[in-house]
N, C-alpha and C positions, 0 to 999 in steps of 0.2 A: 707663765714661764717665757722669757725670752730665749729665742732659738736663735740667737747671733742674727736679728735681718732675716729671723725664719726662711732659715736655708742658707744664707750667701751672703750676708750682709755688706754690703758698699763702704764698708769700712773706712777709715782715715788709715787704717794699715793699706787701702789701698793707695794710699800714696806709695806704697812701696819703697819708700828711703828710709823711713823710720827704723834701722834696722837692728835687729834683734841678738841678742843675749845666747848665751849655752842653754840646752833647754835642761831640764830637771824633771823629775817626778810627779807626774800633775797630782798624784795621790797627797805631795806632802804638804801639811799642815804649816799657818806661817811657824818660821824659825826666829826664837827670842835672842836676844844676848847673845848674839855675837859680834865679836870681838875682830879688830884688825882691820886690815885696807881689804876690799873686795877688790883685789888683784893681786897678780905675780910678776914677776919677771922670768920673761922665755925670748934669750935669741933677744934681750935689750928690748922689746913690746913689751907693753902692758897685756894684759891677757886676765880679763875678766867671767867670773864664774855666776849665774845664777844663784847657783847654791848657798848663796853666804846673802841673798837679800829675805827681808823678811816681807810677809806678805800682805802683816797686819800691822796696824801702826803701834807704836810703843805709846802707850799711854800715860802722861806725864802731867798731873796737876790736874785742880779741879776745875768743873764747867761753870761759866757764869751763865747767867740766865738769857735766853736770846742768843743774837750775836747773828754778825753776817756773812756769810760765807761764801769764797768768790774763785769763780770755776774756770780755767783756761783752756777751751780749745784751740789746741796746735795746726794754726792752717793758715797756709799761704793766702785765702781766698775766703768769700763771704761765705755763711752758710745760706743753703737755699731757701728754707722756711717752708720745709714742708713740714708742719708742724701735727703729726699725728701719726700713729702708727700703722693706719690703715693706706696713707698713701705716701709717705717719705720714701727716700730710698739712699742716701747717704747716712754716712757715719755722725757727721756733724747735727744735723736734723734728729737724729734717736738718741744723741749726746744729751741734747735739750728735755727732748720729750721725756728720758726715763725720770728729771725733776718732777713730774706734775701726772703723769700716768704712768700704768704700769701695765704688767700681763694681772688676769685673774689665776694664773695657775703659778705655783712656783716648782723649783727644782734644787736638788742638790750639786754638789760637787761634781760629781756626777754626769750630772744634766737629766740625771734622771728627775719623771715629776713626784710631787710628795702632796699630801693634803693639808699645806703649811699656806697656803696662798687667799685667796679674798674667795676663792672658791673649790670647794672640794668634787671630787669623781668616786663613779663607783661605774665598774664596766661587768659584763654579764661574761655567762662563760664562754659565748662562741667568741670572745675578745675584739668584737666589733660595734657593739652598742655602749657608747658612754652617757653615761646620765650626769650633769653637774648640776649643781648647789650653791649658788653665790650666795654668801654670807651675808645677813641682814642688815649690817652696819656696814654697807660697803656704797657709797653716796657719791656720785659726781659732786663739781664744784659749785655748783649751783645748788646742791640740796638736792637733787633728784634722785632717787635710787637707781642703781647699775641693775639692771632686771635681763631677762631671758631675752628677751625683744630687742634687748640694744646687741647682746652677743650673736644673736640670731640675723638681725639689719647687717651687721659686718659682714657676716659671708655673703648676704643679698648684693648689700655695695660692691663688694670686690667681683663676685663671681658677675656682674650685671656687663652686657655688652659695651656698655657706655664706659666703663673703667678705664681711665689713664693712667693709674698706677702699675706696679710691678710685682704684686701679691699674688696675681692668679696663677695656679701651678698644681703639680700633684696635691701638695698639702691642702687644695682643695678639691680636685678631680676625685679624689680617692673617696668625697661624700657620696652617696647615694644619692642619686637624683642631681647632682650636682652641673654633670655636663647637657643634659635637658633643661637647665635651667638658664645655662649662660647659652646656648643655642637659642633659644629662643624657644622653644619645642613643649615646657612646660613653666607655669606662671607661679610658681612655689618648689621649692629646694626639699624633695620628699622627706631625704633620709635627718633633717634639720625640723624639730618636733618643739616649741614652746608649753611646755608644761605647765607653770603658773607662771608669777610674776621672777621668781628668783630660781624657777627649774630649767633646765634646756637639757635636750637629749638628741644626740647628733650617731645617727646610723651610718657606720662608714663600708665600704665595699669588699674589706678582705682584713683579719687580722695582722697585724705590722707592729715589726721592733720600733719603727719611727715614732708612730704612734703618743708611746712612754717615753720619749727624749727628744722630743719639739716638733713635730708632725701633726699638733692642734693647734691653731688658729685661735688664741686664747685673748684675742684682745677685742674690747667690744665699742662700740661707736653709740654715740646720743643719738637716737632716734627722735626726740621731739626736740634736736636742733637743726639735725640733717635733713629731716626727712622730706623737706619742701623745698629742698637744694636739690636741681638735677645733678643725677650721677657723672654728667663730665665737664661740670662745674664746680663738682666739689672742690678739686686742688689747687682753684685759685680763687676759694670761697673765702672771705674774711675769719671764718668757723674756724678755716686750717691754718690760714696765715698771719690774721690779727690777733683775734681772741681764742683762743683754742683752753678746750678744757679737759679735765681727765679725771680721775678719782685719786689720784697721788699725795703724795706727805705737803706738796709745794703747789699754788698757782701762782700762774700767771698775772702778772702784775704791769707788765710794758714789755715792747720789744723794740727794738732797734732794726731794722730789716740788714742781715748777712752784718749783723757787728756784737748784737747783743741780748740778751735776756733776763729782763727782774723779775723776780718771782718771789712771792711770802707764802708763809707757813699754813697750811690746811688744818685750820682748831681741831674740824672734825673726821681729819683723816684713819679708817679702819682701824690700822694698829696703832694708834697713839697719837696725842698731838705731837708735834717735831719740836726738839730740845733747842733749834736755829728758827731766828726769825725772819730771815731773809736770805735770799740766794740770787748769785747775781753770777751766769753764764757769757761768757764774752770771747770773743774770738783775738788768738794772740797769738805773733806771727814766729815762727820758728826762727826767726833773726833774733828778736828781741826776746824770745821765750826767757835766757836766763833773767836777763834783767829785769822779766815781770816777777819770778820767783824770788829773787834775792832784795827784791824792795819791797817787797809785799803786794805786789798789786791782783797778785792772786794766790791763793792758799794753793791749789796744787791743779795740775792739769792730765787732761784726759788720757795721756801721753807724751812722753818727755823723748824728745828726736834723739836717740841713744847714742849717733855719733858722736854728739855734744857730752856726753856722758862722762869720757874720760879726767877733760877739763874744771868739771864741776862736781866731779866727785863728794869732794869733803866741803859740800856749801852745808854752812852752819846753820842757817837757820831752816833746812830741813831733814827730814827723812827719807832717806829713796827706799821705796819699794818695789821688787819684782816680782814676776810671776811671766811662768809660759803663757805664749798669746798663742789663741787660736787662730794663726792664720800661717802662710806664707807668701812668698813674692814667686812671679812665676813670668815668662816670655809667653806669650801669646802666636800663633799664627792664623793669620786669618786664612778660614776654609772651606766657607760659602757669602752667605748673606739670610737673611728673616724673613721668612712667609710673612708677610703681617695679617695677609686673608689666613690661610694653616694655623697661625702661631706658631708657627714651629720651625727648625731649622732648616736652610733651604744648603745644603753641599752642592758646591763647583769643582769637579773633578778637571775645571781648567783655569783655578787659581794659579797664581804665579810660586805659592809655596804649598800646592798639592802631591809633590812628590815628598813622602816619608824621608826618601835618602839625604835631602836637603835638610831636612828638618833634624835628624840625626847626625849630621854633620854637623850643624850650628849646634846643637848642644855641646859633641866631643869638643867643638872647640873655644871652649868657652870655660874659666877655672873658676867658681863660683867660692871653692874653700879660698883660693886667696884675692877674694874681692875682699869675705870678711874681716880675712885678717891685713889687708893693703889700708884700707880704708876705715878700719873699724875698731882696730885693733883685738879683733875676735868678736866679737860682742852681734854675732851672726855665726852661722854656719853651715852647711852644705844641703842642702833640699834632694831629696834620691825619690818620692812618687808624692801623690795628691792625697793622701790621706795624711797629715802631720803626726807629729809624737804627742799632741796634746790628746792624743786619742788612742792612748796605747794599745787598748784591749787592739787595735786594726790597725793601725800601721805596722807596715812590713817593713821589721830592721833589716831584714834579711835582703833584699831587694837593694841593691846597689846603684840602682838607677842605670844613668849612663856616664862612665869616667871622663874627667878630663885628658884627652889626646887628640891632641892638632895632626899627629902624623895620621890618626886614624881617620882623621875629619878629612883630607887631603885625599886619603885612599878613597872612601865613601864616593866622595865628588867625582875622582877621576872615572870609578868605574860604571857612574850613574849620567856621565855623559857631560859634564859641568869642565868644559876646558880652558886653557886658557889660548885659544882661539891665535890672539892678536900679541902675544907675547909684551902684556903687558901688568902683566902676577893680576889681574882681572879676569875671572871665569866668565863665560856666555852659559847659556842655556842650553839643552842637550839639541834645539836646533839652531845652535849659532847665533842666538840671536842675544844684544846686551841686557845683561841680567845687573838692573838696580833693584835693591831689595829696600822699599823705604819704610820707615823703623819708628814709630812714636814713643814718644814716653814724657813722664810727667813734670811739673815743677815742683818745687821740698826740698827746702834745704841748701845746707852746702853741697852735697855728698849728689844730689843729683845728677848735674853734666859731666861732673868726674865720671861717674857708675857705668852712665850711656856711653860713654867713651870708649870708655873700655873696652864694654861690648862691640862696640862699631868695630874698635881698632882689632880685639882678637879675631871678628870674621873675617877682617882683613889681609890677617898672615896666613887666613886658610884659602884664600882669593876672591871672598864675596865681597860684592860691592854695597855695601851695606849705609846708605845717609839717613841722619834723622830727618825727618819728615817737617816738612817748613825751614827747614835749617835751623830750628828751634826748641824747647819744651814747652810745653803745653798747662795749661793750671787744672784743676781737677775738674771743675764741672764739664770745659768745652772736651778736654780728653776722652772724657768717658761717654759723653755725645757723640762724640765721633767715633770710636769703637763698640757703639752700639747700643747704648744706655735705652735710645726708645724706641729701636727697631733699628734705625736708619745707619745703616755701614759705612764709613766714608771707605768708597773702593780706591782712594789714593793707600792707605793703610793695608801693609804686608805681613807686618810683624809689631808686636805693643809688649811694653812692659807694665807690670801691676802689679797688685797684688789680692789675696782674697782674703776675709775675716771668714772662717769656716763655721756651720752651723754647729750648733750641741749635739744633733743629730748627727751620725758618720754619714749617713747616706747622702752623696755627693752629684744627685741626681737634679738640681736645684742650680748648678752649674755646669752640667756635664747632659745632659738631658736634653733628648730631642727640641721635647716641649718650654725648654726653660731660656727666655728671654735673654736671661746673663750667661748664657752659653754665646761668649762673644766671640770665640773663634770662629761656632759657627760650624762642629765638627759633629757627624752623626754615623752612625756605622747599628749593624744588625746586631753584632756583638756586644757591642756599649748597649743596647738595649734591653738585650737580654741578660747581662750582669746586673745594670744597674733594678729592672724588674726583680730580677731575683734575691737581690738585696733587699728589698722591703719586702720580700712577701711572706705568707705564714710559714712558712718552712724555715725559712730566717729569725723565726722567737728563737730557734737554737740556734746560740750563738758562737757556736765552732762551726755554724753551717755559716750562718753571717760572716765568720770572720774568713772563712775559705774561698768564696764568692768575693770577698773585696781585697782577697792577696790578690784573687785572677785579673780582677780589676785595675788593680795599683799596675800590674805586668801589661795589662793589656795598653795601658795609657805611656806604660814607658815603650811600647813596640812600635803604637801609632804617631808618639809627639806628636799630641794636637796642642800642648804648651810643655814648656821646660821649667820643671819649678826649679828654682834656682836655691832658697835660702828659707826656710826656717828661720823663727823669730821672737823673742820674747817681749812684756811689753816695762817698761820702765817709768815709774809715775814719783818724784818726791812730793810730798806730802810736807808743808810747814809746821814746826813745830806746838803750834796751839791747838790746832787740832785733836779731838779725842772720836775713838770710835771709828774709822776709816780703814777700808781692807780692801783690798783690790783683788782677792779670792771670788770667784765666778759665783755671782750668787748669794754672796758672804756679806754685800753692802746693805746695811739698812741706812736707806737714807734720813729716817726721821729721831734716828739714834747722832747722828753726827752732833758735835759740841766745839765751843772751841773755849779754852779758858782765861783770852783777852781779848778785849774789843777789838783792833786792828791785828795782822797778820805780825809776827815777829819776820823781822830784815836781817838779813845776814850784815855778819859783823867785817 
């Protein structure tokens, strides 16, 4: 089961411009046969509905045999090629990887897991011992069987002192024996038990909702490839970055380093050989995006930059599909910096944006409903706390966030001491001193420097002095370097814009979390500690208790603004017409079902 980047994933939504759709029902099933334009007219905009996209592709004609099929990821910039699941950490990178490996566990709609995947569970009653069963046709690409020992190696690797990656976190703290073993304190991981060659039995510390909806570490590493790889070698081992293998529908065939991916069909992949003989991943720039779809040079892509959406609405020779994205875009403040001895968050209560009232200012002033509809033509809309609607059982409709009001932003400032000093509509700091607030954010897109602007320009009329940072944007990897990505802060960085791809999991502890690296504000409080523990713990199997605990939660996060989420978002992918088999429902893709029923991609007319 993949858990979104188990926990937080680095998403390409964290580009945060890609912006998003009316959300919808994440319960509902795709929608067939409909009929008409996916818009209205309101007020002379277009004004576009989720509701009217279907989920699943329309299936039209038969499959020839083979065929090659060719994949677009939307990205201003190379991917990194961290090619594996144990040490990637962007969106791009696990774009690739889901072709050729997979998780051993699967999950429903839901997210909840099911005994549908390459291996099944059976958990005892105190709901803390799970026993799995990898299924015996379940083979790396080499012919080797996926055994106890390679799932068992993964948590050794991640949890091992030497790890550069970004994997280590509750979802493995919560083993038994677990944090004695990444101390250094014991030489084997207790509560992590190899039964035979295909059993593994993993003792965790407390029964947990997480647990059952991506809170297991279900993905396992070749130990007679790694095993003579040291541990903080591995991420720039040829294993991850040249040849990399996995038990999936598709290997690895060539790469192109940050441009490309070939990859052929697995004869002897678990559930079936693949109906496509070739797959060929490549990176395609959101300038050019349409013109790779309407000539064919790629059958459909990872995600389609929705502002462009309007424009290309009715391109012939594909099908647009939607569906709620689990994610949203949110303003960041920075408001400490990272133990890297602790691992854990270090808070400066004399940051430059450590006062709350600043922070509540800059939200009230700032109109996030009509960025959407300015810039978007709707096709986004208003973000109110950190748990989305793709996760309804726990999001709080109720919960308003905080409104847009500049008059109120205005008050905030004056009475928190923020004046304007020098009578020059520029506020100082409550001791007089000039207050520049510098602002990062990303590159994507058109819609990019418009976005930041905006935001500059509205802290502007409430008197912050707000510049973007370099006087420029920034491309996704050196951004997310700079705001934290491997510990290291850049302390020029005040305030960031992003966005997050949210786990399967609700519990938001994986970004908000003392202990969690992608807490890139950097915000830590006693009360965030004890919500977010109480959120996973057995008390929380009831889930009116879970769901009571993560309203307090959502409230607490809107009282503190350690980020402003700004916009909820759906994701938008067309699909070309030859394709059969393709559905962009969570879960729903088999990749080795995909088809397509003519040699090359059909071209818009």
């Amino acid at each position: 089961m993949k858990k979104r980047n188990w926990r937080f994933m680095l998403y390409a939504c964290m580009l945060g411009l890609l912006l998003a759709l009316v959300a919808c029902n994440s319960d509902d099933k795709s929608k067939s046969d409909k009929s008409g334009d996916k818009k209205s007219e309101k007020n002379g905009e277009q004004v576009f509905s989720i509701e009217d996209f279907n989920v699943e592709k329309k299936n039209e004609g038969e499959a020839i045999d083979g065929g090659h099929f060719k994949y677009g990821l939307v990205t201003d910039t190379a991917f990194e090629g961290l090619l594996n699941f144990n040490f990637y950490s962007g969106e791009h990178d696990d774009e690739i990887i889901k072709w050729f490996d997979e998780s051993l566990l699967a999950a429903d709609k839901n997210h909840n897991l099911t005994q549908d995947g390459a291996a099944t569970f059976e958990i005892d009653d105190s709901g803390k011992v799970f026993t799995f069963k990898i299924r015996d046709n379940v083979n790396w690409h080499d012919g080797k069987p996926v055994t106890a020992e390679d799932w068992a190696f993964a948590h050794e690797v991640i949890a091992d002192p030497d790890y550069t990656g970004v994997r280590y976190g509750e979802d493995f703290t919560i083993i038994e024996g677990m944090e004695e073993y990444h101390s250094g304190k014991a030489d084997s991981i207790s509560g992590i038990e190899v039964i035979n060659d295909k059993t593994l039995k993993i003792t965790y510390k407390q029964a947990s909702p997480s647990l059952l909806s991506g809170g297991i570490w279900s993905y396992a590493l070749p130990k007679h490839i790694f095993k003579d790889i040291p541990v903080a070698k591995m991420t720039e081992s040829p294993e991850v970055r040249e040849k990399p293998i996995g038990f999936g529908p598709f290997k690895v065939e060539s790469i192109t380093p940050g441009e490309a991916v070939v990859l052929t069909k697995n004869e002897d992949y678990w559930q079936g050989e693949p109906k496509l003989d070739k797959v060929t991943v490549k990176v395609v720039n959101p300038k050019t995006v349409v013109q790779a779809l309407k000539t064919g040079e790629v059958d459909t892509v990872d995600k389609f930059p929705v502002d462009q959406y309007p424009d290309n609405a009715n391109m012939s020779n594909v099908e647009f599909l939607g569906n709620i994205d689990m994610a949203y875009s949110y303003i960041g403040f920075k408001l400490g910096t990272w133990d890297k001895k602790k691992k854990e968050v270090k808070p400066d209560p004399n940051k430059k944006m450590a006062d709350v009232n600043l922070r509540k200012a800059m939200w009230h002033a700032i109109d996030n409903e009509a960025v959407g509809k300015q810039f978007y033509n709707g096709l986004r809309w208003n973000a109110t706390t950190l748990i989305p609607p793709s996760h309804p059982n726990f999001h709080d409709q109720e919960n308003p966030g905080l409104a847009y009001d500049p008059e109120k932003a205005k008050k905030i400032l004056d009475e928190a001491g923020y004046k304007d000093v020098n009578n020059d509509g520029m506020r100082e700091n409550p001791d007089g001193e000039e207050l520049v607030i510098n602002f990062a954010s990303m590159s994507g897109g058109d819609t990019a420097e418009p976005v930041a602007n905006y935001y500059i320009q509205a802290w502007k009329e409430v008197g912050l002095n707000v510049q973007l940072l370099d006087g420029r944007l920034h491309e996704f990897n050196s951004f997310y370097d700079r705001i934290g990505n491997t510990g290291e802060d850049d302390p020029k960085i005040d305030v960031y814009m992003a966005a997050w791809g949210v786990a399967t999991d609700v519990n938001p502890a994986g970004l908000y979390g003392r202990d969690a690296l992608f807490n890139y504000t950097r915000y830590a409080s006693e009360e965030n500690d004890k919500l977010l523990a109480e959120g996973a713990s057995e008390k929380a199997m009831d889930q009116k208790y879970r769901q009571k605990v993560y309203k307090e939660w959502q409230q607490l996060m809107v009282d503190e603004v350690p980020v402003i989420p700004t916009h909820y978002r759906a994701v938008v992918v067309p699909v070309n017409n030859r394709v059969l088999n393709y559905t962009i429902e969570y879960y729903g893709l088999k990749r080795h079902e995909i088809a397509v029923t003519k040699e090359e991609p059909m071209k818009a007319e």
